[in-house]
C-alpha positions as CSV (number, residue, x, y, z in Angstrom):
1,X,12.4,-64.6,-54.7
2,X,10.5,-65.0,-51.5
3,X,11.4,-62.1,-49.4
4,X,10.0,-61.5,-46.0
5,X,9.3,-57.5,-45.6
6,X,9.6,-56.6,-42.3
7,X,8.2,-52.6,-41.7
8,X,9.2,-51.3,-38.3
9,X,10.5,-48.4,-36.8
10,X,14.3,-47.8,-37.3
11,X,16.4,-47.5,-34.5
12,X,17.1,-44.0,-34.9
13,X,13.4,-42.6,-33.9
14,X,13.3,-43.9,-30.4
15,X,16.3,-41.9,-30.0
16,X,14.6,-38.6,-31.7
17,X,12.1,-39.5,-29.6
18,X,14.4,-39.1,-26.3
19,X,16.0,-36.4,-27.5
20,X,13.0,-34.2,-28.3
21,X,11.2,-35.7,-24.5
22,X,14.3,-34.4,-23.1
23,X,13.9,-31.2,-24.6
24,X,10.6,-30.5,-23.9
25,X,11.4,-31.3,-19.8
26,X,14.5,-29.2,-19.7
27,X,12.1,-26.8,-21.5
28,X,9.1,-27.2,-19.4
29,X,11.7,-27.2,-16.0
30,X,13.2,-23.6,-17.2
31,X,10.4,-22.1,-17.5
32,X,8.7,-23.0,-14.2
33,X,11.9,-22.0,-12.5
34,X,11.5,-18.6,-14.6
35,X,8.1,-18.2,-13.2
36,X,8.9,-19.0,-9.4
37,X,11.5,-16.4,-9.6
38,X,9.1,-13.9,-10.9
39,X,7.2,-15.0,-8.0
40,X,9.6,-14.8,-5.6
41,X,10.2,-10.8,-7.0
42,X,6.8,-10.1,-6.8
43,X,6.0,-11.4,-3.5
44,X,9.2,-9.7,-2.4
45,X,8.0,-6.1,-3.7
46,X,4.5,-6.7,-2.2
47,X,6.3,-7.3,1.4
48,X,8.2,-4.0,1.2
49,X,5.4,-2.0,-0.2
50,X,3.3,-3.4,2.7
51,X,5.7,-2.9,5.0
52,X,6.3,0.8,3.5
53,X,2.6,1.1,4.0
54,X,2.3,0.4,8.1
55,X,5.4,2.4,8.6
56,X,3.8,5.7,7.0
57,X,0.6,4.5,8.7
58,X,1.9,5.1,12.4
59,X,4.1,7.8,11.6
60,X,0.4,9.5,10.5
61,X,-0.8,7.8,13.7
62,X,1.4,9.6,15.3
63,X,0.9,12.5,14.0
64,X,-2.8,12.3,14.9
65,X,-1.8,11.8,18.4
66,X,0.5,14.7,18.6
67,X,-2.2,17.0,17.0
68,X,-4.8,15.7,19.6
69,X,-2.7,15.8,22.4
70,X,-1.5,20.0,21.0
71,X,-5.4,20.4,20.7
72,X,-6.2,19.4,24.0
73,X,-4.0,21.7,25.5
74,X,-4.8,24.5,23.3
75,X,-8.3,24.1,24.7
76,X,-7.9,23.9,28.3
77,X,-5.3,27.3,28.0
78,X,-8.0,29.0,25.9
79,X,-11.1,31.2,27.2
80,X,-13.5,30.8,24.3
81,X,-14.2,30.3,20.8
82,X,-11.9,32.8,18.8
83,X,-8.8,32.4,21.7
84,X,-8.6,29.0,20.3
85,X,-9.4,29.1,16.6
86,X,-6.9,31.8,16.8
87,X,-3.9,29.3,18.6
88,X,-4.8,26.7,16.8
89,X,-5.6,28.2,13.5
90,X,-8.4,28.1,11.1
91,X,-7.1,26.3,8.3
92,X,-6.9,22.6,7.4
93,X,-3.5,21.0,9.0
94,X,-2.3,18.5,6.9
95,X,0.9,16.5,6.6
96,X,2.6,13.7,3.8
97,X,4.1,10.4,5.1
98,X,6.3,8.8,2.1
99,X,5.4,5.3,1.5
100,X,7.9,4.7,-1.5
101,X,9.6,6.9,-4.3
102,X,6.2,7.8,-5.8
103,X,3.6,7.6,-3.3
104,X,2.7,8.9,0.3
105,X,-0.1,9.2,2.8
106,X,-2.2,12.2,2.6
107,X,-3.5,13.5,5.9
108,X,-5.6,16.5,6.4
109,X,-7.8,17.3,9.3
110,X,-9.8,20.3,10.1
111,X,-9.8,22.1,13.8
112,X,-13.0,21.9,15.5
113,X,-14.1,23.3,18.8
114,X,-15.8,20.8,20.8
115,X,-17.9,21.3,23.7
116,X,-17.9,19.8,26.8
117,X,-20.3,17.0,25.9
118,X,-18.4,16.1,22.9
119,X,-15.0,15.8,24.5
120,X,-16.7,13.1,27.3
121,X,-18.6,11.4,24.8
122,X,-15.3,10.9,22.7
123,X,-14.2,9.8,25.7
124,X,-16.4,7.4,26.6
125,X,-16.7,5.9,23.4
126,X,-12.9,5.4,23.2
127,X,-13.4,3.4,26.2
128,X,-16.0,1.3,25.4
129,X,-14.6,0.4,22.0
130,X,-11.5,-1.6,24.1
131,X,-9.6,-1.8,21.5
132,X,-7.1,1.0,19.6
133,X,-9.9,2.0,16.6
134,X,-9.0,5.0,13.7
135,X,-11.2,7.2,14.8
136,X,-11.1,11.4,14.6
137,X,-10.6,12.9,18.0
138,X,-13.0,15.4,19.7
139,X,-10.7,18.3,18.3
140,X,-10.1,17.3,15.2
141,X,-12.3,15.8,12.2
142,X,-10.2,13.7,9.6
143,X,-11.2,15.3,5.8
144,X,-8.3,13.4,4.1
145,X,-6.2,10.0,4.7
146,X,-5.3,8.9,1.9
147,X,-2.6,7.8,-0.9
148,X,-1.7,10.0,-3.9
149,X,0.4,8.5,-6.4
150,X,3.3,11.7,-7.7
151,X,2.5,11.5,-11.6
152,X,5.2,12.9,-12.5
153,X,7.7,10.3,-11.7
154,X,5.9,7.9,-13.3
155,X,6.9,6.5,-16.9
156,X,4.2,5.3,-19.4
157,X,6.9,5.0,-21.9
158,X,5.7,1.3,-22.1
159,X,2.4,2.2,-22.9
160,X,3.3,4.5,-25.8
161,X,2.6,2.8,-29.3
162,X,3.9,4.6,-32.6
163,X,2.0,6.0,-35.1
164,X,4.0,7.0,-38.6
């Protein structure tokens, strides 16, 4: 009664083995290919928004210029002080540029009369700077550029947690 005892693996673990490797890959592959699609959304979202973003920001460029370029003239037709306020008016001027569903660009700027040093030194530091620079104009002094977020199309649904 001599027996040999022979203890190895039987042949069915190498191939729960394989099967669970397998699984694990086709489960590590799905979820990176989950994740690069996220990323591919997100990165997608961020070029629109940006894109959104410089479009409002030269229509409100724009909109700077005209307002200058108005303010010029209103000057150089006007006799004094109260001639122009009065063209121009006294208030803040202010328009919205819509960046996306709920957000735009604020600008506001209030109507200044310059004197004649101010309008040559805006001048000649305009062209000195060589380059296109956001700057406020001689007429003009920028009191708002900025984005406001519309609250009331937001939804913080998500953020709601329920309390019996």
């Amino acid at each position: 009664m001599n027996r040999n005892i022979h203890i190895g693996l039987p042949i069915g673990t190498a191939s729960i083995l394989l099967i669970f490797l397998t699984l694990s890959l086709t489960s590590f592959a799905v979820l990176s290919l989950e994740t690069s699609v996220a990323d591919m959304n997100l990165t997608s979202k961020s070029a629109d928004y940006t894109q959104n973003y410089y479009a409002a920001f030269h229509e409100a460029q724009g909109f700077l210029a005209d307002m200058d370029s108005k303010l010029s003239s209103l000057y150089y037709e006007s006799a004094d002080y109260n001639d122009y306020m009065r063209k121009a008016g006294f208030g803040p001027v202010s328009d919205n540029f819509p960046i996306g569903e709920m957000q735009y660009l604020h600008v506001e700027i209030s109507i200044i009369y310059p004197s004649v040093s101010d309008i040559n030194n805006h001048k000649k530091s305009f062209a000195s700077s060589g380059e296109d620079t956001f700057r406020s104009s001689a007429f003009y002094k920028i009191s708002s550029f900025r984005i406001i977020t519309r609250d009331d199309l937001l939804n913080y649904k998500d953020a709601e947690v329920p309390v019996y």
